[in-house]
C-alpha positions, 0 to 999 in steps of 0.5 A: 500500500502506498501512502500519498504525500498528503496522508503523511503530512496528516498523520504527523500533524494529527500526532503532534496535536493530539496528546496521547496518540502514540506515545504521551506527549509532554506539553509544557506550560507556565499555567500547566501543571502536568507534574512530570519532574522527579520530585514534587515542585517546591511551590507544592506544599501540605501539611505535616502528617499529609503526603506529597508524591509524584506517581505513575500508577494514574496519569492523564497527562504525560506519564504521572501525576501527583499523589495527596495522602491526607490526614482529615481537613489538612490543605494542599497548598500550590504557590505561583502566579494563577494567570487569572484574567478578568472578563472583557468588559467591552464583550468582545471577548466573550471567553471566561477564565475557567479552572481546569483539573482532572482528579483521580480517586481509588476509593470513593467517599460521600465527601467533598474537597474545597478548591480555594484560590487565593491571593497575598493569602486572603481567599477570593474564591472558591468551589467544593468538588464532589469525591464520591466517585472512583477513577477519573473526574475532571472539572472546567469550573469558570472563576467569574461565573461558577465560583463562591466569592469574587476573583482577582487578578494577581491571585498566587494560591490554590489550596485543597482542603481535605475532608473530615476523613483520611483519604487519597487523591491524584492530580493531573493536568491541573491548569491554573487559569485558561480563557475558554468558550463559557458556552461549553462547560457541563454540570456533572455530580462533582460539581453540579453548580457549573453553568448553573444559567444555561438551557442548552439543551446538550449541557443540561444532562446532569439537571435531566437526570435528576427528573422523575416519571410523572406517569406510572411506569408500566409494562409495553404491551406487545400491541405497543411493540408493534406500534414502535416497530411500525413508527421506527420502519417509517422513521428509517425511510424518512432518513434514507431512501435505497438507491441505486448507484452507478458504477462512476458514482461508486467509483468517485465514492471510493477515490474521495475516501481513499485520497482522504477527501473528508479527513483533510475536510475536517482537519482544515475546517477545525485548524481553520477555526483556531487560526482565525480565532487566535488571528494566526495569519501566519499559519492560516496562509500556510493552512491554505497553502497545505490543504489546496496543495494537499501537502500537509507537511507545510505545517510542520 
């Protein structure tokens, strides 16, 4: 099997975007704690009694992640520069600063975490994270929209505070402060407050999932069977009328998957999208250049 120029250029670039497609891939950030060093930063702190390490037995992000073992209510604490920022008061930018992090539990409890940010050691604000779960959670929490209290720029602390239990926890892809599409953000059983406003109905699961039948549930009737089977048989020809096909048209089907034709669509369409919006004119002339060309390479 041979592989077009094109095929090659795709395949690299999709690996060097996407995380975790071959290998873990580091990505290195001053708002990004990804905790890949040997030792846990000097800027992490907990109390005595509490342990601090740095684990491979959970990742999300690269290859480890930091481990907390608690004594009741002690406090983890991050110290540097959160990178908060203010909403634009013009509406220009409709983005908000939202808290990201990704928690890993072995043993869930009917308990909550507290997230505090601080600033010169005075809390501006804060979220309590659900941590009656077991595996991975992760939280996009907006600073302005979805915390207690009123955030400031120049915060320089996150403290974690524990329970009233003894427990475990591991961190990973912790980002401090990142402007996000505040349209996007989803409540969950961790953190139920999130988007609290919204009526998307995409983002409302965790608001639906709380509802209760209004009617007596029942047994389906093998009448009302039929009747579903009859209504899915007529919704499946309003979806898709069987055709014929030409011997040319199956011809050009296949040309089109097999050059690629869709994949290198929807690659241009999404880096499209990030260039224009991070008004990159630079890498949206060379994004023209590799997708009418079809060597993909150029954005190498």
């Amino acid at each position: 099997m041979q592989f077009s120029k094109w095929k090659i250029g795709a395949v690299a670039l999709v690996c060097m975007l996407l995380p975790g497609s071959v290998h873990a891939q580091i990505v290195k950030n001053e708002r990004l704690l990804s905790f890949e060093e040997k030792q846990v930063p000097a800027f992490v702190t907990t109390a005595a009694g509490s342990q601090l390490g740095i684990s491979d037995e959970h990742y999300r992000d690269g290859d480890h992640s930091l481990s907390w073992t608690f004594e009741p209510g002690a406090a983890l604490s991050i110290k540097k520069d959160l990178k908060f920022e203010k909403k634009d008061p013009t509406g220009k930018d409709t983005y908000l600063s939202a808290f990201i992090v990704w928690v890993y539990n072995e043993q869930a409890q009917d308990k909550q975490i507290l997230f505090e940010f601080l600033k010169d050691g005075k809390v501006c604000t804060s979220f309590p994270f659900g941590i009656n779960f077991t595996g991975w959670r992760g939280a996009w929490v907006c600073y302005e929209r979805d915390m207690q209290g009123t955030p400031e720029e120049g915060m320089d602390e996150i403290r974690i505070v524990a329970p009233d239990v003894k427990g475990k926890l591991f961190f990973d892809h912790l980002i401090t402060a990142s402007k996000v599409d505040a349209r996007q953000q989803t409540a969950d059983l961790q953190v139920p407050f999130v988007n609290k406003g919204t009526t998307n109905h995409w983002l409302v699961i965790y608001e639906h999932s709380l509802w209760k039948p209004d009617i007596p549930l029942t047994d389906v009737t093998e009448a009302q069977k039929q009747d579903i089977r009859i209504m899915e048989k007529r919704f499946r020809g309003m979806l898709y009328t069987p055709s014929a096909l030409s011997d040319k048209e199956m011809q050009s089907i296949r040309e089109k998957y097999d050059k690629g034709y869709w994949l290198q669509l929807y690659l241009y369409k999404d880096l499209e999208y990030l260039f224009t919006r991070n008004q990159d004119v630079r890498s949206l002339e060379k994004l023209n250049k590799a997708y009418y060309t079809g060597d993909w390479s150029i954005l190498l």
